[in-house]
C-alpha positions as CSV (number, residue, x, y, z in Angstrom):
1,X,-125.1,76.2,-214.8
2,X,-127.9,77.7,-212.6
3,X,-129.0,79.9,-215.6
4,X,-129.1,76.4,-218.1
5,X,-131.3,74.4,-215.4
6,X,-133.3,77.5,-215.0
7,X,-134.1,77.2,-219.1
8,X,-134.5,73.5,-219.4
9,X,-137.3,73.3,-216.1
10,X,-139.4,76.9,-218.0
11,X,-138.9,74.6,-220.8
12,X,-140.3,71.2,-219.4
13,X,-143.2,73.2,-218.0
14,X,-144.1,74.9,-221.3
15,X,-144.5,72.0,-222.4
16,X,-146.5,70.5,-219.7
17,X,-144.1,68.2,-218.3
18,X,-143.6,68.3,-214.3
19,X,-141.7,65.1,-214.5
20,X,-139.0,66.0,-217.1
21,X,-138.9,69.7,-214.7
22,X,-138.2,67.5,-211.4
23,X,-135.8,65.4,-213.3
24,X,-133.9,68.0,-214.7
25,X,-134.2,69.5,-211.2
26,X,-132.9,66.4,-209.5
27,X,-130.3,66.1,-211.8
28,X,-128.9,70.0,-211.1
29,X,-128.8,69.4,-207.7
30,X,-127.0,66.3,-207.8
31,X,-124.2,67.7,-210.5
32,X,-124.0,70.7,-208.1
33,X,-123.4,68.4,-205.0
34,X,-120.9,66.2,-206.7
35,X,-118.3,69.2,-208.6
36,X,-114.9,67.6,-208.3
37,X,-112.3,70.1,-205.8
38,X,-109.0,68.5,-206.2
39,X,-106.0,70.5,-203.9
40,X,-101.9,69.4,-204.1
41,X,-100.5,70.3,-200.8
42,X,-96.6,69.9,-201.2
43,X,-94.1,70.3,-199.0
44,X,-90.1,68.9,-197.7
45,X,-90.7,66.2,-194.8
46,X,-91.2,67.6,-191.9
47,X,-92.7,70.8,-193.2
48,X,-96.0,70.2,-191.7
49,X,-98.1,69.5,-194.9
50,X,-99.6,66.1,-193.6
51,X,-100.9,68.2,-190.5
52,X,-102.1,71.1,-193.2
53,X,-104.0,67.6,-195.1
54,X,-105.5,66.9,-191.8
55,X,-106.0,70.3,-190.6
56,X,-108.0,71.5,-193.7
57,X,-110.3,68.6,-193.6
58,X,-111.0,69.0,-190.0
59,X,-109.6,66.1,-188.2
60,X,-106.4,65.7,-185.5
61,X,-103.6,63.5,-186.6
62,X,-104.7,60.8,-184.4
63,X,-107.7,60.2,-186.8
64,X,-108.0,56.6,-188.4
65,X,-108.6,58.5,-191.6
66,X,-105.5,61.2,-191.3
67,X,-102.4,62.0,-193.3
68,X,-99.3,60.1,-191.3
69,X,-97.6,62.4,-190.5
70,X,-94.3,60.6,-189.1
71,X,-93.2,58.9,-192.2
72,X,-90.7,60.0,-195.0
73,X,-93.4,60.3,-198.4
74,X,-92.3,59.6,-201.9
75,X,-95.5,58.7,-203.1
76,X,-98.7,60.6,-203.9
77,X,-101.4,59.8,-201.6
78,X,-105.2,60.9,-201.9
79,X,-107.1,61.9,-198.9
80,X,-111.0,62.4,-199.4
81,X,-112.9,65.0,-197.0
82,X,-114.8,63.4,-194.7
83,X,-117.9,65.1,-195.1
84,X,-117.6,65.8,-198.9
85,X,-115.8,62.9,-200.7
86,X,-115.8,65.1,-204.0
87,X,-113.2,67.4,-202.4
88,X,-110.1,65.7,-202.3
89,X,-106.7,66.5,-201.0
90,X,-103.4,65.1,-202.7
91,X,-100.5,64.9,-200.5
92,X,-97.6,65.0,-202.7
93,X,-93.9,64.7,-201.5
94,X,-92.0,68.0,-201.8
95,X,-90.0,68.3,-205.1
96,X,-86.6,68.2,-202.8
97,X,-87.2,64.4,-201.5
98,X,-87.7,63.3,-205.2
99,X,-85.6,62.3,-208.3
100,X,-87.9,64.6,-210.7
101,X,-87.0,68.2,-211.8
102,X,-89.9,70.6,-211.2
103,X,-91.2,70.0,-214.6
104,X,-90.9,67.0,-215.0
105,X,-92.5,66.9,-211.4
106,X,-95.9,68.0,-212.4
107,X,-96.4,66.0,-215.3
108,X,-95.2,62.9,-213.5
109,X,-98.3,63.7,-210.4
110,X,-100.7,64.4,-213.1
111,X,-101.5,68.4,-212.7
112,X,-103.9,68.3,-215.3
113,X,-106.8,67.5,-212.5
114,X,-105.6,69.5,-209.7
115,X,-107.7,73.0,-209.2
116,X,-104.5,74.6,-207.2
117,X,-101.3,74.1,-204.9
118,X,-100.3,74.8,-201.6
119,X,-96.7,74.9,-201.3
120,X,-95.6,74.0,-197.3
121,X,-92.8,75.3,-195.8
122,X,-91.7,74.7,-191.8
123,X,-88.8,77.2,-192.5
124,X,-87.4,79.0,-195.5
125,X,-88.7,78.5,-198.9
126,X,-86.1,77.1,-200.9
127,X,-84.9,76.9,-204.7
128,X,-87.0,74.2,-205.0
129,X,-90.1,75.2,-204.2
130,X,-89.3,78.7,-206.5
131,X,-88.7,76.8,-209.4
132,X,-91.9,74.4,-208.4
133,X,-94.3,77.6,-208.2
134,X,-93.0,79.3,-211.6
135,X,-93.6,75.8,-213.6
136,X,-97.4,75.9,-212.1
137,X,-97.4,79.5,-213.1
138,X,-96.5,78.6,-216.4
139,X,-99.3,76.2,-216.8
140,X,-101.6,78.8,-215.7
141,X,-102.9,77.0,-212.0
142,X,-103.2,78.7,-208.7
143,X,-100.3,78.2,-206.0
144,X,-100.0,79.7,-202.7
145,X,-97.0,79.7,-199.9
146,X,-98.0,78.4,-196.6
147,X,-95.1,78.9,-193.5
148,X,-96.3,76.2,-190.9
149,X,-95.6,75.6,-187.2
150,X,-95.9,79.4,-186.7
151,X,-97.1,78.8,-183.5
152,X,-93.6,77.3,-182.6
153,X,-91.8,80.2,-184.0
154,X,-93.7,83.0,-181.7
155,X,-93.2,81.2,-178.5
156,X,-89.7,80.9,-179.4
157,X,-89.5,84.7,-180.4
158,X,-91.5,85.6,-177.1
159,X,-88.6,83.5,-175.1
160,X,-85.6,85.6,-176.7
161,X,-86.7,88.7,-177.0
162,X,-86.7,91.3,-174.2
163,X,-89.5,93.1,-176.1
164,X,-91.6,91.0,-177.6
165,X,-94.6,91.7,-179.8
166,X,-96.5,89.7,-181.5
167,X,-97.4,91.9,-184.6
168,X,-94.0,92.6,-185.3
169,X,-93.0,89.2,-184.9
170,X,-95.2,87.7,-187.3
171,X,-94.7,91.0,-190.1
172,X,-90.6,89.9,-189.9
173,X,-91.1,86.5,-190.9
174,X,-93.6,87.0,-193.7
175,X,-91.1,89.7,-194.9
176,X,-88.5,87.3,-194.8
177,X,-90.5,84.5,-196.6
178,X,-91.3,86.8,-199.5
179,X,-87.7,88.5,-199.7
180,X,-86.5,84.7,-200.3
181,X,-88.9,83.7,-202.6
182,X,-88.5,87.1,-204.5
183,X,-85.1,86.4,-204.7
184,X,-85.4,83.1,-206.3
185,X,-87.3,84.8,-209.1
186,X,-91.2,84.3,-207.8
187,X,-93.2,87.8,-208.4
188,X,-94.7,89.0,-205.7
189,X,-95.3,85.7,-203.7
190,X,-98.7,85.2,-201.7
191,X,-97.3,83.8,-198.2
192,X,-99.6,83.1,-195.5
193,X,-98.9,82.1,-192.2
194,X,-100.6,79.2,-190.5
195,X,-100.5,76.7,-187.0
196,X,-102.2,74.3,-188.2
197,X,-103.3,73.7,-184.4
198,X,-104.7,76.8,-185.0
199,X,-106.6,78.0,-187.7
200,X,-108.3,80.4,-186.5
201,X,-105.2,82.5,-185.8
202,X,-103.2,84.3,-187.9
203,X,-103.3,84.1,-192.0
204,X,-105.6,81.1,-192.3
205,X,-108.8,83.0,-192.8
206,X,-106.9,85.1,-195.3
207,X,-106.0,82.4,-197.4
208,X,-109.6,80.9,-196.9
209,X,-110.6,84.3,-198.7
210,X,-107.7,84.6,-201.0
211,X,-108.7,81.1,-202.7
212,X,-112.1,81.6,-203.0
213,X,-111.8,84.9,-204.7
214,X,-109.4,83.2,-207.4
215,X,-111.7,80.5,-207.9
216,X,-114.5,80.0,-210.5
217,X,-118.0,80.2,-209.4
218,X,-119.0,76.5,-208.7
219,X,-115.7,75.3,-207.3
220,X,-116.1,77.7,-204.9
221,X,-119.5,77.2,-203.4
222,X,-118.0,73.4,-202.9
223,X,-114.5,75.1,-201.4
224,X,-116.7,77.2,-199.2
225,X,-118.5,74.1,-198.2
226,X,-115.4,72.3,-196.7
227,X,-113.6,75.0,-195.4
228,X,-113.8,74.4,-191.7
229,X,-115.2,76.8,-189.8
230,X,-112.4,79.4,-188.4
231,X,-114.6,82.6,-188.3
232,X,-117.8,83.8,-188.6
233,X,-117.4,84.7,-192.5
234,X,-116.8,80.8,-193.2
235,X,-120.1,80.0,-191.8
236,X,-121.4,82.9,-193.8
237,X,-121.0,81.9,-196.8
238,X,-121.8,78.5,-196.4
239,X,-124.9,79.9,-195.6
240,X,-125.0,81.4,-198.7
241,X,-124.5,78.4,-200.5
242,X,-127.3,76.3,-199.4
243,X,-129.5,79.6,-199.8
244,X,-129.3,79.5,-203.3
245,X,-130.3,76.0,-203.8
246,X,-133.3,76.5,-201.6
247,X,-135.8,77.4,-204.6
248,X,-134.4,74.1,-206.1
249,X,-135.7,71.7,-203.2
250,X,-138.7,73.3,-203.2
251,X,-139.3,73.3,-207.1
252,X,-138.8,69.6,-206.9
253,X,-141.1,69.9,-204.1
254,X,-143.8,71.7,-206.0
255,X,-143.5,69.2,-209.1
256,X,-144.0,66.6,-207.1
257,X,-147.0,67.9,-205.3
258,X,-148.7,68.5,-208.5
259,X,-149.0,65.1,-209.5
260,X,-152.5,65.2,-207.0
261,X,-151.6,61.8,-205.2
262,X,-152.7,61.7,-201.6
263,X,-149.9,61.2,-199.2
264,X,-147.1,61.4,-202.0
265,X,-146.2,65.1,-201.9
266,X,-146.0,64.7,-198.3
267,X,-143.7,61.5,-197.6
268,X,-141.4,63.2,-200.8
269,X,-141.5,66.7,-198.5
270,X,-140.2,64.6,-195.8
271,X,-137.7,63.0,-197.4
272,X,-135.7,66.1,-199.3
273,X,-136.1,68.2,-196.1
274,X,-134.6,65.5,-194.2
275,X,-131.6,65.5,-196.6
276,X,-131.7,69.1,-197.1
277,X,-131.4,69.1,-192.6
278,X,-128.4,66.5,-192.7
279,X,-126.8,68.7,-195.6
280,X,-127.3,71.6,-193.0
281,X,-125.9,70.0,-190.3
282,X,-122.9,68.3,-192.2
283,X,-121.8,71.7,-193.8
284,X,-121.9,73.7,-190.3
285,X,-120.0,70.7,-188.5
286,X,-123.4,70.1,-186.2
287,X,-123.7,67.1,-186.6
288,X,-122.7,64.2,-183.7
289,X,-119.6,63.1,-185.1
290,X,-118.0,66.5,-186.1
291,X,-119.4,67.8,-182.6
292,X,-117.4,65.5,-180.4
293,X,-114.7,65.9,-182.7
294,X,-114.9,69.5,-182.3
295,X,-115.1,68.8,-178.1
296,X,-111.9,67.0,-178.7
297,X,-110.1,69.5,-180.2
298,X,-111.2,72.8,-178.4
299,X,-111.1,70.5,-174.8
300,X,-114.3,72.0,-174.1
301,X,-117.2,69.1,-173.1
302,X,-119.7,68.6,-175.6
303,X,-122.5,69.2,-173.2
304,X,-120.7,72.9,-172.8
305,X,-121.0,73.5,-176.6
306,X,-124.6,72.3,-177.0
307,X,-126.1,74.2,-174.3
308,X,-125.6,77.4,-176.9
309,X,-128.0,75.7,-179.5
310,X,-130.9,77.0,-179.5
311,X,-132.3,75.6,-182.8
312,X,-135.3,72.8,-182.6
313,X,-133.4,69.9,-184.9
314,X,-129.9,70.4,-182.6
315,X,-128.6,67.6,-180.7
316,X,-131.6,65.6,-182.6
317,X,-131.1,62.8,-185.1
318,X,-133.1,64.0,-188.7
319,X,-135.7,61.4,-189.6
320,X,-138.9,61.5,-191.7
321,X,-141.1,61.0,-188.4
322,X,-138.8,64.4,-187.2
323,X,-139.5,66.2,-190.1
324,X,-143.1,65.5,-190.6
325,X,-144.2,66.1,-186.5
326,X,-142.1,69.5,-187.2
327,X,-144.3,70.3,-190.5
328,X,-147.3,70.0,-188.5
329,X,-146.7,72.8,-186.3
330,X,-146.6,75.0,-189.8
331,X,-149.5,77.4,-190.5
332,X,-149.6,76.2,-193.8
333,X,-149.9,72.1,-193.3
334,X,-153.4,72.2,-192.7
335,X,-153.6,73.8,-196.2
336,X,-151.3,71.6,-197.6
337,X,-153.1,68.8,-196.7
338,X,-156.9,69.4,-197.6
339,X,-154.6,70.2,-201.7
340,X,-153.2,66.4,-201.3
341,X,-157.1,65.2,-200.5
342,X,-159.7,67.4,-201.7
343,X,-158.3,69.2,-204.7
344,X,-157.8,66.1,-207.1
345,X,-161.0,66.5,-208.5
346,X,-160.2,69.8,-209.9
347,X,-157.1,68.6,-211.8
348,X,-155.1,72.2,-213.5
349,X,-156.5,74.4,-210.9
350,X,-155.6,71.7,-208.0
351,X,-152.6,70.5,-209.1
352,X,-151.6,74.7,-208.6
353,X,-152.9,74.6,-205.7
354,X,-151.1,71.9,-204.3
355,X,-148.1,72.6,-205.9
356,X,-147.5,76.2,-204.7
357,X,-148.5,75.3,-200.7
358,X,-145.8,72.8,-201.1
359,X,-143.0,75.0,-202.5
360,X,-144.4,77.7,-199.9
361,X,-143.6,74.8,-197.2
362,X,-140.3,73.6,-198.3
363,X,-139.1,76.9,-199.1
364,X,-140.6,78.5,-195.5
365,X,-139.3,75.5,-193.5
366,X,-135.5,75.3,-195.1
367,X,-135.3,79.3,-194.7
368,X,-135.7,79.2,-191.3
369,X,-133.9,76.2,-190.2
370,X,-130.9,77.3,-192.1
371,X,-131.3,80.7,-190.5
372,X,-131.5,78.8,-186.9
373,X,-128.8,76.5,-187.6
374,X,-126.2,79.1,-189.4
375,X,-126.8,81.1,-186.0
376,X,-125.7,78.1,-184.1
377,X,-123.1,77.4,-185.9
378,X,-121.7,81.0,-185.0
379,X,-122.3,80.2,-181.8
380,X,-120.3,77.0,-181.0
381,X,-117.8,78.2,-182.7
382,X,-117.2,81.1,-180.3
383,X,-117.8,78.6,-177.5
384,X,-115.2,76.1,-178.8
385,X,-112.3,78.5,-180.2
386,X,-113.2,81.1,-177.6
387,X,-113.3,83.7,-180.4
388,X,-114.8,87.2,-181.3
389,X,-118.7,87.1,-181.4
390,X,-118.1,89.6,-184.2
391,X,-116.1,89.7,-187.3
């Protein structure tokens, strides 16, 4: 898709078109931002799946918008991300608490739309959940075994036995979880094992890695996007992400900067770097909301978390008057603005002018803020989850 956009804008400029370049620039973006991410989590009641639902979004159970998770389901129900509505999350009841065989299953919840399953167990996987994963098999869609409320099952192992360790612990039951699934005819089962409460731990980052190695190209930028951040590699490649569409912001900058009108390239300048800041701070969970939320969970004071960001836009609501006062401390916004006022006399040469201080300035400004804020991210995580400052 990059590739196509990257033809159609040499082509609009060929031609001498800067508008039909920013639109078809525009228009990349937006279709990059919106790709549909749609992932069936299924499971028995009781398996834990509603937490997974919740979990995977990044929000507590207690959240107006979570998955109830103390009710028997029989129905599908949709749960958007919070921060990316495209991404959406289908709890489906686990093939045991309905009337449908597992083929019949998938056709009656619509599998056609769904990118790939996460099958939920709290225990043992069971016949049904077998037969569930060689029908999505057959239809040729990603599935992977999740054993929940692991958590639960170490403190109950540290309890009972008189030498206890971990490692071993965990190794038995994901050898017992494949040996069962094995023997109800699944080849060579992917289980990972996850407390919810917990991501961090254990298999999660695994399967974080696992899925986004199995998925194509532009679902998983958007996967990588959502994933909530569990270790230092998440936050990695979210940062890798909004890299790449760095030279698309400031294109669109550019193309509008040629257009020689005084005051215009700057007030648009302010306006896609304040959205390009609020994407920044959405996607590394810096922002207010996802920040207290984040206190919440960790039971660490806010105050305690921001004190490690070091970045100039933390702890500051992004607006235009923000991003402008910010500009000014630039080397190059003196230039930039004797382009927008002296150079429209001098029409081709000027509008080259102007246009390449303002990609340098977009480009320049969103490098280093994501650099800033990426680096902050790292470091509330560690604060919060109290892990490894390496990987």
């Amino acid at each position: 898709m990059g590739s196509k956009a990257n033809e159609d804008i040499k082509k609009a400029l060929d031609n001498n078109d800067p508008g039909l370049a920013a639109s078809i620039t525009t228009k990349y973006l937006e279709d990059t931002n919106n790709i549909q991410l749609n992932i069936a989590v299924t499971g028995e009641s009781g398996s834990g799946k509603s937490t997974f639902v919740n979990a995977f979004r990044g929000i507590d159970n207690r959240d107006e918008t979570a998955a109830p998770t103390d009710v028997v389901e029989t129905t599908i129900e949709s749960y958007p991300h919070p921060r990316y509505p495209n991404v959406i999350l289908w709890d489906l009841p686990g093939i045991g608490t309905t009337k449908f065989p597992a083929d019949q299953y998938l056709k009656r919840f619509g599998f056609e739309k769904l990118d790939f399953f996460i099958i939920v167990s709290a225990y043992r996987f069971r016949e049904n959940d077998a037969k569930l994963a060689q029908e999505i098999k057959k239809m040729g869609k990603k599935f992977y075994f999740i054993r929940s409320k692991i958590d639960n099952n170490l403190r109950d192992a540290e309890r009972s036995q008189r030498k206890y360790d971990e490692g071993e612990t965990l190794q038995e039951i994901r050898e017992n979880c494949i040996q069962g699934l094995e023997d109800q005819g699944v080849t060579s089962p992917q289980v990972f094992l996850v407390s919810h409460f917990h991501l961090h731990k254990y298999d999660f980052p695994t399967l974080e890695e696992t899925i986004e190695r199995e998925m194509p190209s532009l679902k998983r930028d958007v996967l990588n996007l959502d994933l909530p951040n569990v270790c230092r590699s998440v936050i990695h490649k979210k940062k890798e992400v909004f890299s790449s569409q760095i030279k698309y912001y400031a294109l669109l900058s550019a193309f509008v900067a040629a257009v020689l009108i005084p005051g215009l390239s700057i007030a648009a300048d302010a306006g896609i770097l304040g959205w390009v800041l609020k994407t920044y701070f959405n996607g590394f969970g810096l922002d207010k909301k996802s920040m207290e939320k984040l206190s919440r969970h960790s039971t660490k004071p806010l105050g305690y978390l921001r004190v490690v960001m070091k970045c100039v836009f933390s702890g500051k609501n992004v607006t235009k008057a923000l991003v402008v006062l910010l500009l000014r401390c630039l080397p190059l916004f003196g230039m930039w603005e004797a382009a927008e006022e002296g150079l429209g006399s001098i029409p081709t040469l000027g509008s080259i002018i102007a246009a390449s201080l303002s990609f340098l300035t977009v480009y320049t400004f969103s490098s280093s803020a994501l650099d800033s804020l990426s680096v902050d991210a790292e470091h509330v995580q560690i604060q919060a989850l109290n892990i490894q400052s390496t990987r």
